[in-house]
N, C-alpha and C positions, 0 to 999 in steps of 0.2 A: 504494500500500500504506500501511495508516493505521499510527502509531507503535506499538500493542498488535501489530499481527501482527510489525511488525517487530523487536518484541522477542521476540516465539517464534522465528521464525525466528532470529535472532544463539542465542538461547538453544542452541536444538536442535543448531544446527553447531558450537556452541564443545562441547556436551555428546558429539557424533557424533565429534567430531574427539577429545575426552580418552578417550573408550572408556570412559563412564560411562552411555550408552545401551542397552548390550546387553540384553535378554529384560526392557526395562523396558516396565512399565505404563501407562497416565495419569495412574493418581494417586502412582504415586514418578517418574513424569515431571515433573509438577507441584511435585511438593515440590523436587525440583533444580532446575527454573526460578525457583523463588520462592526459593530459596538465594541462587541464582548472581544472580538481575535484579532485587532489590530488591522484586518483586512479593508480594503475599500469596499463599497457596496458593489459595484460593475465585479470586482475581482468574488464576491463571496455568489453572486447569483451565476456568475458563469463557475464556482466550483459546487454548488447546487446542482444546476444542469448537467455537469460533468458526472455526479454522485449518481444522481436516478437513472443515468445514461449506463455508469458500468454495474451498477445493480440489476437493471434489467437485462444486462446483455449478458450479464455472468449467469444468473436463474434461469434466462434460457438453456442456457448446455447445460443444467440439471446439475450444477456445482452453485452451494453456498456461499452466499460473504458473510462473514464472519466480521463485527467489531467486539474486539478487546475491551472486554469488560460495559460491552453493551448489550448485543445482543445479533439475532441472525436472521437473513432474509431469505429465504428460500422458495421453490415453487411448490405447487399443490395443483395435482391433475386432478378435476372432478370428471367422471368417469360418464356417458353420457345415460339418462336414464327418464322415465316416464314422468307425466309431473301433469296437472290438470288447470287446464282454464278456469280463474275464478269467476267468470263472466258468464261465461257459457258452457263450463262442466266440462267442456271436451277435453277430452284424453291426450295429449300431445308429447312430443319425444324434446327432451332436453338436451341439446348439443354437448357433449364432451367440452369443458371450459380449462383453462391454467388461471393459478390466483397467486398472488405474490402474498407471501405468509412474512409476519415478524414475529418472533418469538424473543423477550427480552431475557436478559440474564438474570440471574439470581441478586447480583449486585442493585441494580434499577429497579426488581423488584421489590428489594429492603425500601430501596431511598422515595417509594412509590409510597408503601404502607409502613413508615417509621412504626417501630415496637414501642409500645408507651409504658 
């Protein structure tokens, strides 16, 4: 992992773990990485774009990214299967779909639900 991702990455969980992430954007995602990491805003939204770019391209070939002491992104084949119109009852066939899965570490999950 090259030092730019690795700075979104630290960004993102230090921001996931303050609860300054919620129903944010890209671009006030950006402006709080470029706050918090010394980056420029232009500089933190093209390493945004860059992040979801090799995330997605890595879960394609059915290999994991993995962040250190975050958490992991992986695919999920849903497999294609029957499923029913609620409108009209009919019976209909569900397409075989891929879903981008996160699953966080046990670290984020402490700093999520602190022990009291």
């Amino acid at each position: 992992m090259n030092n730019g991702l690795k700075t979104v990455a630290i960004a993102v969980a230090l921001m996931v773990a303050s609860g300054t992430a919620s129903a944010m954007g890209d671009k006030e995602l950006a402006k709080a990485m470029a706050k918090q990491s010394g980056l420029s805003t232009a500089q933190a939204e093209q390493a945004i774009a860059a992040f979801k770019a090799i995330v997605v391209a890595q879960v394609k070939t059915g290999e994991a990214v993995r962040l250190k002491g975050f958490g992991k992104f992986t695919l999920k084949e849903t497999k294609a299967h029957k499923g029913r119109n609620p409108k009209t009852g009919e019976t209909i066939t569900i397409p075989a779909r891929n879903h981008l899965r996160f699953k966080a570490f046990q670290g984020v999950k402490d700093q999520l639900n602190p022990k009291k």
